[in-house]
Backbone as a ProteinNet text record, in pm:
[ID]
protein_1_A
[PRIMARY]
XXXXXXXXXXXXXXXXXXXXXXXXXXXXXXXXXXXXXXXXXXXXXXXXXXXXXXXXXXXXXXXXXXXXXXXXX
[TERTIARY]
-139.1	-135.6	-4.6	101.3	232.4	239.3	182.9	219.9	118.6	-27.9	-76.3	32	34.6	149.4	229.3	323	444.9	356.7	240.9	203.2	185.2	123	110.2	276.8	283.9	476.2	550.8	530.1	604.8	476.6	390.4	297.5	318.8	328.7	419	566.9	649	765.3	783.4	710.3	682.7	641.7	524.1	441.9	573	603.6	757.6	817.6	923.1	980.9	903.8	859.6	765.3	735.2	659.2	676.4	805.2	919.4	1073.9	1064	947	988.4	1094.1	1131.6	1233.1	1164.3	1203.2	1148.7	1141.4	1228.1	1251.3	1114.9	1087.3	1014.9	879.7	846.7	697	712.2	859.5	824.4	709.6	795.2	755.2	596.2	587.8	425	349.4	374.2	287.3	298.1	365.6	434	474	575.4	667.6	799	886.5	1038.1	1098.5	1198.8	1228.9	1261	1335.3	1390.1	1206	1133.2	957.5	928.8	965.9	921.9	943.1	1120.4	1174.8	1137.5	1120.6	1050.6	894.3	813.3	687.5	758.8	783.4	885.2	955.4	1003.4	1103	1006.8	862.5	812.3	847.7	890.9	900.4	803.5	686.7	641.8	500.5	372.1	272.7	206.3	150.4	137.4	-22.8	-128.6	-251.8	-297.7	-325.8	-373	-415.7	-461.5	-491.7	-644.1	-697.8	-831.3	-892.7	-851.4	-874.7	-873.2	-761.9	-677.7	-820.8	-867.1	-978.5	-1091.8	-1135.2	-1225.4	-1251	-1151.7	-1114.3	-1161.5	-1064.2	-1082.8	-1204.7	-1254.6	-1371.4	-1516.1	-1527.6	-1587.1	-1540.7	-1413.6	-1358.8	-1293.6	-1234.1	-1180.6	-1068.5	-973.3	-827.4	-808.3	-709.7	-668.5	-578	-610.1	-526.4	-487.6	-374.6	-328.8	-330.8	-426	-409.5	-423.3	-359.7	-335	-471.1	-520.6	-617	-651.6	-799.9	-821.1	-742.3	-797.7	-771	-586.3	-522.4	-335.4	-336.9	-439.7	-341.7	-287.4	-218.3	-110.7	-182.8
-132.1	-220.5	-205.8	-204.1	-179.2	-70.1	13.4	117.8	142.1	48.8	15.5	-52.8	-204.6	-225.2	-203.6	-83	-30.1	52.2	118	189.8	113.3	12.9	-75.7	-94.8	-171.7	-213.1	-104.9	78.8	137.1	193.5	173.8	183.3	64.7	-30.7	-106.1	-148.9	-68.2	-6.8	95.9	177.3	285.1	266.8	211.6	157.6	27.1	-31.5	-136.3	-40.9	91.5	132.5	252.8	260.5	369.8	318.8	174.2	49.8	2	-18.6	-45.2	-212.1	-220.6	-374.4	-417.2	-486.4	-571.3	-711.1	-686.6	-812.2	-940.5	-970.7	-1116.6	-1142.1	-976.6	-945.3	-979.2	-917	-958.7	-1057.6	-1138.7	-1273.1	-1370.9	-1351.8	-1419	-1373.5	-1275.5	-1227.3	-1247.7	-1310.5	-1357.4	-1513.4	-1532.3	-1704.5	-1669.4	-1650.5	-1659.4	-1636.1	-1702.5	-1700.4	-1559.4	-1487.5	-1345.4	-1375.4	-1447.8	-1410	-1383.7	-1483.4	-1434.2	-1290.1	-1286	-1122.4	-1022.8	-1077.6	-983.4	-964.5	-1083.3	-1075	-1029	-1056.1	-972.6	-825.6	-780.2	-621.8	-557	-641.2	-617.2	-608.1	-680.4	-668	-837.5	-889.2	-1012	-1082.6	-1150.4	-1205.1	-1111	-1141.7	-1046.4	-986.7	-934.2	-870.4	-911.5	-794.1	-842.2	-882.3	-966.3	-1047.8	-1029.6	-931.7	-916	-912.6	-1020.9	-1023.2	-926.6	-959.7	-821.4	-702	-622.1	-565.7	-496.8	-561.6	-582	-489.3	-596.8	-542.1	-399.2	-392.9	-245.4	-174.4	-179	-84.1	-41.6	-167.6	-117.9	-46	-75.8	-40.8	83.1	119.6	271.3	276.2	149.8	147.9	113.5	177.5	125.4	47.6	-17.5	-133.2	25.7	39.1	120.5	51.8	102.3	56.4	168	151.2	249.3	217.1	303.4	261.6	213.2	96.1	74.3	203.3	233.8	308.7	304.4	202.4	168.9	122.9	146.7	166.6	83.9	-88	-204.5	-274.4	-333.9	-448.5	-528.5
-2001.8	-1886.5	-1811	-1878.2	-1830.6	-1740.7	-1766.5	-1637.3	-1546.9	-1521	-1400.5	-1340.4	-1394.9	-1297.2	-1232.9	-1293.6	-1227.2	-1147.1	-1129.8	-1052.4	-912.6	-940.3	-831.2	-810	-831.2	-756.9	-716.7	-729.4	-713.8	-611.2	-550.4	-436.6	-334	-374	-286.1	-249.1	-329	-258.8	-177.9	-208.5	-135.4	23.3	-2.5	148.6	254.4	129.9	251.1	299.1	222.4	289.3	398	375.2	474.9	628.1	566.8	720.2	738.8	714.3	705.8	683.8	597.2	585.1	478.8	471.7	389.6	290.7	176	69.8	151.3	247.2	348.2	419.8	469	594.8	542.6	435.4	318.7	276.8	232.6	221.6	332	436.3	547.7	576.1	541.1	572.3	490	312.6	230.5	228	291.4	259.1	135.5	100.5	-19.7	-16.4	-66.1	-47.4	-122.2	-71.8	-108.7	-231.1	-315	-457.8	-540.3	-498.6	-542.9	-542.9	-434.2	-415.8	-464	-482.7	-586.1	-733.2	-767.2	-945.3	-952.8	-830.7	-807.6	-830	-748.8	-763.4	-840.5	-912.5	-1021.3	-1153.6	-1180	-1270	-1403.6	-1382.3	-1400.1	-1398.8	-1297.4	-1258.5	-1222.8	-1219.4	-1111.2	-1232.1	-1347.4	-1394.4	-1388.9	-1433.1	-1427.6	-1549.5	-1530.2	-1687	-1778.4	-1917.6	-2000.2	-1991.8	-1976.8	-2001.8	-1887.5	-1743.3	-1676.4	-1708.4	-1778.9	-1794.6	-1899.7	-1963.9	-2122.1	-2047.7	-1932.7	-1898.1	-1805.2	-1710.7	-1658.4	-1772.3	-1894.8	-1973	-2032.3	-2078.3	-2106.2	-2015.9	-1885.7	-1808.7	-1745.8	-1816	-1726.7	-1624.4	-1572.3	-1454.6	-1475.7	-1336.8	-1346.4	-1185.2	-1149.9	-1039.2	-964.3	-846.9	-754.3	-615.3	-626.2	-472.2	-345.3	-247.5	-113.9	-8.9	61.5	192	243.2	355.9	394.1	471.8	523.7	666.8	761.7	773	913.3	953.9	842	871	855.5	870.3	888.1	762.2	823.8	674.9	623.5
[MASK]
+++++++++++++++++++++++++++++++++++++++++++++++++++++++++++++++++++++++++

């Protein structure tokens, strides 16, 4: 499970800096205060829950993060 996650969080570091947003800037765009964001990011906080995590597995699937089509945020 540990390194879906980081896959995800290091797909959405990727994609902020690519758009030049700033942890402040996604604060403001999720409603959430930046130090949040940061422990979302940092891996602290956010992780997908186990029992999910159960079932992916067993059904063969993993959680990916990609860019939408259509570019938008």
């Amino acid at each position: 499970m540990n390194g879906m996650n980081e896959q995800v969080r290091h797909t959405v570091r990727a994609r902020m800096k690519a758009q030049g947003i700033t942890q402040i800037e996604l604060g403001e765009l999720v409603g959430m205060a930046q130090p949040n964001v940061q422990r979302l990011l940092s891996g602290r906080v956010g992780a997908v829950p186990d029992s999910w995590q159960k079932v992916l597995d067993a059904l063969g699937l993993e959680l990916v993060a990609v860019p939408k089509k259509d570019g938008a945020s």
